[in-house]
N, C-alpha and C positions, 0 to 999 in steps of 0.2 A: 127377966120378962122377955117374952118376944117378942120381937119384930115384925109384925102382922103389914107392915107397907110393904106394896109392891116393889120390887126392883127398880131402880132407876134407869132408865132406859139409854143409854149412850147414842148419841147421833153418830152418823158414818162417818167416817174419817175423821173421828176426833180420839185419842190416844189417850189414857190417865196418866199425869205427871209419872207415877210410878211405876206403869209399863212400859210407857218411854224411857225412862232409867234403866230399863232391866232389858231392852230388846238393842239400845245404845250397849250396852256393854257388851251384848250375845255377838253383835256385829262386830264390836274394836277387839275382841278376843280372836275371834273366827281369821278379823282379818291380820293380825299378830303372827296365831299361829299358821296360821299360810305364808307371812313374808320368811320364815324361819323355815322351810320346809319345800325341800328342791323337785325339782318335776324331772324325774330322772327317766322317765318316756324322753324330755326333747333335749336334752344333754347326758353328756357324760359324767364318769365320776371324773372328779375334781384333782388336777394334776398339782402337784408340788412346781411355783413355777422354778425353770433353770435359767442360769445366765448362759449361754452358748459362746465359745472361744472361739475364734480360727482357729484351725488343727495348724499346730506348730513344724512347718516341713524342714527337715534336716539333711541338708546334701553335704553330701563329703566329694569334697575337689581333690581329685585326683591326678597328680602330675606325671606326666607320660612322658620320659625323658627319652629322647630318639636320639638316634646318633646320626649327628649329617656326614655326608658321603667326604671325606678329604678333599679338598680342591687339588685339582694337578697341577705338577711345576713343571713350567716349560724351561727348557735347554736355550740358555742363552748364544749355542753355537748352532750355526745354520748352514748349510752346504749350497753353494752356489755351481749349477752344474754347468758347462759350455760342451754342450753337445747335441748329435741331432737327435734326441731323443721327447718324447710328449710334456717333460718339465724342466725347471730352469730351479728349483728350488728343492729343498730337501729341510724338515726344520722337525724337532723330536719335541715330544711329550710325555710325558715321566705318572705313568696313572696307577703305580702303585709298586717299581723298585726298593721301596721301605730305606732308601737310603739317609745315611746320619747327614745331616745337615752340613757339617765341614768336610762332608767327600762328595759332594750332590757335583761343584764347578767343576771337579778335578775327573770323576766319571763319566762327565756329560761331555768334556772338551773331548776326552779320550777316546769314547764312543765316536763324535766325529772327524776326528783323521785317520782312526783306521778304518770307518767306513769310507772316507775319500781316498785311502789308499787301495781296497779292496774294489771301489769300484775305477780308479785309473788301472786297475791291472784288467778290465774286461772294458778298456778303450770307453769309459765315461767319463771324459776327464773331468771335475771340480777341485774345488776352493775350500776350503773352511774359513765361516765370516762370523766374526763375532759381534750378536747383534742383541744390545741389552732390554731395547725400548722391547723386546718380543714376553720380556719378561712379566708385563703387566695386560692382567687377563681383559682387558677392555679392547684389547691388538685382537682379540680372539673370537669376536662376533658373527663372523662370516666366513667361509670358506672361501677361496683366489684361482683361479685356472694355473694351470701348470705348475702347482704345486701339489709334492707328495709329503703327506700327517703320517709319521712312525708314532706309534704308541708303544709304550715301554712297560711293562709290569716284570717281579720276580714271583716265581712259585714255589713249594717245598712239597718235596714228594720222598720216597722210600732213597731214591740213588741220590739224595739231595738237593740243593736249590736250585734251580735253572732261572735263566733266563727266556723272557717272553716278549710278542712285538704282534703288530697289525699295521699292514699297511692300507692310506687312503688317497684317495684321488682326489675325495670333495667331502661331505659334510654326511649325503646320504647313505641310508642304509646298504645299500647297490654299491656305495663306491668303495668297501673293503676288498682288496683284491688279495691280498696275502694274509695270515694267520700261523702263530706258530707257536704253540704252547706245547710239544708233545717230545719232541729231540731234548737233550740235554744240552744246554748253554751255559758252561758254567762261568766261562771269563768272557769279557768283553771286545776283546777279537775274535773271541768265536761267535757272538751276538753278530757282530760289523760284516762276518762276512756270512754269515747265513741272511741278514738282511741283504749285502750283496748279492746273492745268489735269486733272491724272488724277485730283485730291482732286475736283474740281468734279464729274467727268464720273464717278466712281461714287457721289457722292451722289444724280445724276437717277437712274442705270440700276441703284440700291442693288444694286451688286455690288461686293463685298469680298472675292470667292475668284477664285479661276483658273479653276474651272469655271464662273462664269457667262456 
């Protein structure tokens, strides 16, 4: 049979139990599939997160083994001069004769008598003094007036070893007055008196620098 009554009219804003049930669900789905569903306009895609390490630095120490220079040995014999000449002293240093340790006393003493006999034969008379406290390098700090520094080295060359020397007056670079690496020296009276010969020859021309 039909239903011949009007519709029933609903007042505004009143909802049927059973549209409200069914617009409640339209909404908690809506807003489901929305929390599940990324806005990739205001982000990125999605990274794997990392743990990040300090990068592990690996140095390799390298040891640089140098060689230090030999310390020189001073000549515990010294020449004491009595004459009218600019020094009163005479004392040698050994910077590089390669000499064996048990002939170092025996070559240093012999160097100095025959250089005080080579220089009494051109009227400079001295002494040979044996003076051991020179032997420790802390004696060594400062250069002295009237005293002349022999330096002593040996070299090897084609006609064989020679002997070599420089003479100083003082510390500075100015006060080398003699040099002599190039003649052959092969014995130690022949050293004594070619050292005698450049003692002689700046006592006339009283030059005891390099600049004169």
């Amino acid at each position: 049979m039909r239903d011949d009554r009007p519709p029933t009219k609903i007042p505004s804003g009143i909802i049927p139990r059973g549209g409200l049930i069914i617009v409640l669900s339209v909404l908690l789905s809506s807003f489901i599939s929305g929390c599940g569903r990324e806005d990739t306009r205001r982000r990125g895609p999605r990274r794997a997160a990392t743990t990040q390490t300090p990068a592990t630095v690996t140095t390799t120490t390298q040891t640089v083994i140098t060689e230090e220079p030999s310390a020189p040995n001073y000549s515990p014999f010294v020449l004491d001069v009595d004459a009218d000449v600019p020094f009163a002293i005479i004392s040698f240093k050994d910077v590089g004769m390669s000499l064996p340790s048990t002939d170092q006393a025996f070559v240093y003493e012999s160097l100095a008598e025959s250089l005080a006999s080579e220089l009494d034969g051109r009227e400079i008379m001295s002494r040979v003094r044996h003076v051991p406290e020179i032997l420790d390098p802390n004696n060594h700090v400062a250069c002295e007036g009237e005293h002349i520094y022999v330096d002593l080295w040996k070299s090897s060359s084609s006609a064989g070893d020679r002997f070599g020397y420089s003479l100083w007056s003082g510390c500075g670079e100015d006060d080398r007055f003699a040099f002599q690496d190039e003649r052959v020296l092969a014995t130690v009276d022949a050293l004594a008196q070619d050292i005698a010969s450049s003692l002689s020859n700046a006592v006339e021309t009283r030059c005891f620098t390099r600049l004169c």
